[in-house]
Backbone as a ProteinNet text record, in pm:
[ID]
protein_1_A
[PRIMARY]
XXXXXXXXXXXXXXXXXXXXXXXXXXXXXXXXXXXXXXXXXXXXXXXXXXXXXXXXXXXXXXXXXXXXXXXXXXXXXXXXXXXXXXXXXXXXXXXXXXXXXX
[TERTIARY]
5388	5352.7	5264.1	5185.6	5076.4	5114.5	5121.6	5152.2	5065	5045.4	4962.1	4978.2	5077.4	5109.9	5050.9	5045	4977.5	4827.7	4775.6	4627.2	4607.1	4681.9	4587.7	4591.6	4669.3	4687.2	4641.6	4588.3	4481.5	4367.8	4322.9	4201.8	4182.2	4296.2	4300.1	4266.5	4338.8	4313	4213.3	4117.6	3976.6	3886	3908.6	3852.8	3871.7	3984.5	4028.8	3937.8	3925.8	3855	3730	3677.9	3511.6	3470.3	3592.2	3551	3571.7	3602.5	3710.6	3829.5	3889.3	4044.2	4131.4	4155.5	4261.6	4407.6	4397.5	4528	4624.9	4529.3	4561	4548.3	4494.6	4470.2	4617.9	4654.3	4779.1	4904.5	4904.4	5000.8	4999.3	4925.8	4914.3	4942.1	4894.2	4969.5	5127.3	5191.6	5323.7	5416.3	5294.4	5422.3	5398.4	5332.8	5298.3	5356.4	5454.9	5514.3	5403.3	5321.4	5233.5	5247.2	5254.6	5182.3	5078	5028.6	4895.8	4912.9	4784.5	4743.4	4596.7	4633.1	4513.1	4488.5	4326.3	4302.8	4194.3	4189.5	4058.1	4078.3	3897.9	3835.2	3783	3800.2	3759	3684.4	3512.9	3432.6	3381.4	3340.1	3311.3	3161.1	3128.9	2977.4	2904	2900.4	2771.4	2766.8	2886.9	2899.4	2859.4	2844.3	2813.7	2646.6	2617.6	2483.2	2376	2465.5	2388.2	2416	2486.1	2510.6	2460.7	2439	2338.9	2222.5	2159.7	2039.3	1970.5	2062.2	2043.5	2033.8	2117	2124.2	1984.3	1937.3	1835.2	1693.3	1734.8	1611.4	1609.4	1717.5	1722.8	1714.9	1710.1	1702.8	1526.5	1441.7	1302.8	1226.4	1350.3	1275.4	1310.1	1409.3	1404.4	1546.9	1629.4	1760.5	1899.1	1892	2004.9	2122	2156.7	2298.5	2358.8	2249.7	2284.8	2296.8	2235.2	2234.3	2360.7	2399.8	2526	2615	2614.8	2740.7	2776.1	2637.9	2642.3	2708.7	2663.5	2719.5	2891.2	2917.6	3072.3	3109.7	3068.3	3164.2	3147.7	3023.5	3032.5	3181.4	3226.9	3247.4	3421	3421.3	3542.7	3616.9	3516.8	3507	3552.7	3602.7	3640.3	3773.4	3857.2	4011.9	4008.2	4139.2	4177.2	4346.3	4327.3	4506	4515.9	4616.8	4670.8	4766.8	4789.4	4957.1	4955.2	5106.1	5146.2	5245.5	5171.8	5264.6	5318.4	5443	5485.2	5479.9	5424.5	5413.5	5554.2	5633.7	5766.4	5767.2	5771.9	5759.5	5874.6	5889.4	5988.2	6109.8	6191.2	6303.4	6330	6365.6	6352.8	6461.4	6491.9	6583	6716.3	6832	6938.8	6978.4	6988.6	7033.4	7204.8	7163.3	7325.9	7380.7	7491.9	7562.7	7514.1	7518.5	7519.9	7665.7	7702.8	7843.3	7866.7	8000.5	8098.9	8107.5	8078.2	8080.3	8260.1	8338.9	8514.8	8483.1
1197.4	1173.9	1288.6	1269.9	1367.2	1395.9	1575.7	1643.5	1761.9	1789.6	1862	1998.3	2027	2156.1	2126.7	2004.6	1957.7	1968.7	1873.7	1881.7	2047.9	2155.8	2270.9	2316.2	2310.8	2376.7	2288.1	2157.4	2072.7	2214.6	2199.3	2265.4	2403.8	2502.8	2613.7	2629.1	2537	2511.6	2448.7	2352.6	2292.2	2456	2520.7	2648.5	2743.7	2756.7	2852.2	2788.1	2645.1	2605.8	2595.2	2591	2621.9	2756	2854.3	3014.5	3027.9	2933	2931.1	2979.1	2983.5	3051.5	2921.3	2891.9	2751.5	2816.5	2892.2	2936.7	2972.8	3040.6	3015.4	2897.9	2799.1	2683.7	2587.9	2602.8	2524.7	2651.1	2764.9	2814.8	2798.8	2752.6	2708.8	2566.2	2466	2361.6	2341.3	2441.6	2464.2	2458.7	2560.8	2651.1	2469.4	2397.9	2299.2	2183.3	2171.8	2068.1	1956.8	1975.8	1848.9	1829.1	1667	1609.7	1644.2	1718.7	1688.5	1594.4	1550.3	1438.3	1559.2	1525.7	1592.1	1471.8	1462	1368.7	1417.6	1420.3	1409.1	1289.9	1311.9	1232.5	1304.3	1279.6	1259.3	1200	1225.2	1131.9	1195.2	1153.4	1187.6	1167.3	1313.5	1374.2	1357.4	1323.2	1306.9	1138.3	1093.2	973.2	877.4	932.7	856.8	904.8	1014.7	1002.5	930.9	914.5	820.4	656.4	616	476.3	437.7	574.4	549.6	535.1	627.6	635.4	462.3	466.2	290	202.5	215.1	106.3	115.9	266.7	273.1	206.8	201.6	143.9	7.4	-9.3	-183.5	-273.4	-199.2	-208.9	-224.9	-132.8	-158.2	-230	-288.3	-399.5	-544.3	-541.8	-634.2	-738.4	-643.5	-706.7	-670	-749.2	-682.4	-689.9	-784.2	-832.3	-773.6	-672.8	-600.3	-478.3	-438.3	-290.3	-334.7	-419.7	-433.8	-434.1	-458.7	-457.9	-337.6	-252.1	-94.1	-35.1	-58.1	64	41.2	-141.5	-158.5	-61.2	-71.1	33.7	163.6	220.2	330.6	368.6	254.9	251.3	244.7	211.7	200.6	310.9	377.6	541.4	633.3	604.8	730.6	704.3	804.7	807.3	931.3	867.5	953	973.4	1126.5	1154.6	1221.8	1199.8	1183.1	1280.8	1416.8	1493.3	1462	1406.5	1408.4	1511.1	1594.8	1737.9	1744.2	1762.8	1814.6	1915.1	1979.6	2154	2225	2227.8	2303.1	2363.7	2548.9	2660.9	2749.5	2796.9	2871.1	2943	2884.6	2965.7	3126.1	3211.6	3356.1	3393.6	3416.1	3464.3	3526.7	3470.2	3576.1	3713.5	3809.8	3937.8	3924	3989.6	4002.6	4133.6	4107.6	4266.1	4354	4435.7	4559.1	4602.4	4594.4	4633.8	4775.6	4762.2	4893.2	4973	5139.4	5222.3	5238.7	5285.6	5303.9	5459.6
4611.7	4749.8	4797.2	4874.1	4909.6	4983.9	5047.8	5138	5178.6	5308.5	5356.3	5227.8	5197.8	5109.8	4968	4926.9	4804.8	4827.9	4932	4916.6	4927.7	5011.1	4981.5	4840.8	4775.1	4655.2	4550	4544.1	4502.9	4540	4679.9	4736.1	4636.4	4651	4613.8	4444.1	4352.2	4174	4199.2	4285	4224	4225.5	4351.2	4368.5	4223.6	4201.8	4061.8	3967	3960	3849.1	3839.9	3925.9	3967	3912.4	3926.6	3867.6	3730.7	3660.8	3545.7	3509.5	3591.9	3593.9	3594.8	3520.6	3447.3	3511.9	3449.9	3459.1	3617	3700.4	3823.9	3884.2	3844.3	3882.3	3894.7	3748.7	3679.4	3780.6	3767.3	3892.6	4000.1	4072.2	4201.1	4209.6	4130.4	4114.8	4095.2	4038.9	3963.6	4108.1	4166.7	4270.9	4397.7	4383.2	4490.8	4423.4	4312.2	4246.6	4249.5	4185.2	4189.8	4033.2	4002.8	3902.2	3845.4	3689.6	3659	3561.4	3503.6	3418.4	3342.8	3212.7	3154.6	3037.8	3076.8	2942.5	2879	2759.5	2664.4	2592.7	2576	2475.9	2398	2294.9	2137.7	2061.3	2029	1984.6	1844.1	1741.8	1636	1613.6	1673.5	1710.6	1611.9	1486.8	1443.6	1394.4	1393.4	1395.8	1462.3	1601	1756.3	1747.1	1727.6	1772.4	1650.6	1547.5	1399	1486.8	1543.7	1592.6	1721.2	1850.2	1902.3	1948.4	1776.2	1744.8	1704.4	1623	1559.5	1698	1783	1857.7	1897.8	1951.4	2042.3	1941.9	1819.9	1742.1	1740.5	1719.6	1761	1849.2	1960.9	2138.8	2128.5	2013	2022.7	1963.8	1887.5	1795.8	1822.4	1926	2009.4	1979.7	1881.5	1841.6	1881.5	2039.3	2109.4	2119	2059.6	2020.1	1942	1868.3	1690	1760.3	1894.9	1925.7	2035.8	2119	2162.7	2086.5	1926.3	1858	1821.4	1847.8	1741.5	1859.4	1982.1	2137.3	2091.6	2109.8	2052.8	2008.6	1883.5	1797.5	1788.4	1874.5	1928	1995.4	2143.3	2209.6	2191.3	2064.7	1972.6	1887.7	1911.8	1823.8	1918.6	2020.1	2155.7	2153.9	2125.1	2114.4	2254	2329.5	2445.5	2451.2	2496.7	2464.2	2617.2	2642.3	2784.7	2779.9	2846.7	2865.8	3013.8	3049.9	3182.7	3237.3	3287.7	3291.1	3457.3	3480.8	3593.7	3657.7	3742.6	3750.7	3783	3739.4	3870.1	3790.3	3895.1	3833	3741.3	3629	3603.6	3660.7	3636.2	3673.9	3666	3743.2	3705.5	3630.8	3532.6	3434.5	3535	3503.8	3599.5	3490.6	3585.2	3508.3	3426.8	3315.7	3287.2	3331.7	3324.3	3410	3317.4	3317.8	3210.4	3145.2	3033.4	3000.4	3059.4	3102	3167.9	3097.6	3068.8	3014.5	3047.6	2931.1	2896.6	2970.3
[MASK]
++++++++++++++++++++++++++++++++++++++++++++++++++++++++++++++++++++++++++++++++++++++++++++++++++++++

């Protein structure tokens, strides 16, 4: 649920991340219990640009169905992995007593 205390600390980590500081980003989220979602994609770079080289040749020779099939399986070649992370911040360790000197 969105709360005035969430959108700032949204506000505050887009800011951290603009500087590249990830890391304050993801603590400021933590301390604002927000949901993140992190996704990548994954494309197999020399693979994709050999298939959308082809397409683009076949796009000039006027065989577009053959360069729509090639983008396909370009398009088939992008694997995406998803972590759904909760932010709530660490607990602070409780002290143990110190044993009683006899």
């Amino acid at each position: 649920m969105a709360t005035p205390t969430k959108a700032a600390a949204v506000s505050d980590a887009n800011k951290s991340l603009e500087k590249g500081d990830r890391k304050a980003a993801i603590e400021r989220l933590k301390l604002a219990d927000v949901d993140m979602n992190f996704v990548l994609a994954v494309v197999p770079l020399n693979q994709t640009t050999t298939d959308v080289d082809q397409a683009a040749s076949l796009v000039g020779q006027g065989k577009y169905y053959e360069a729509n099939a090639m983008l396909k399986k370009v398009e088939d070649g992008v694997r995406f992995d998803m972590v759904d992370v909760v932010g709530l911040p660490n607990k602070a360790a409780t002290a143990t007593p110190a044993a009683t000197q006899k």
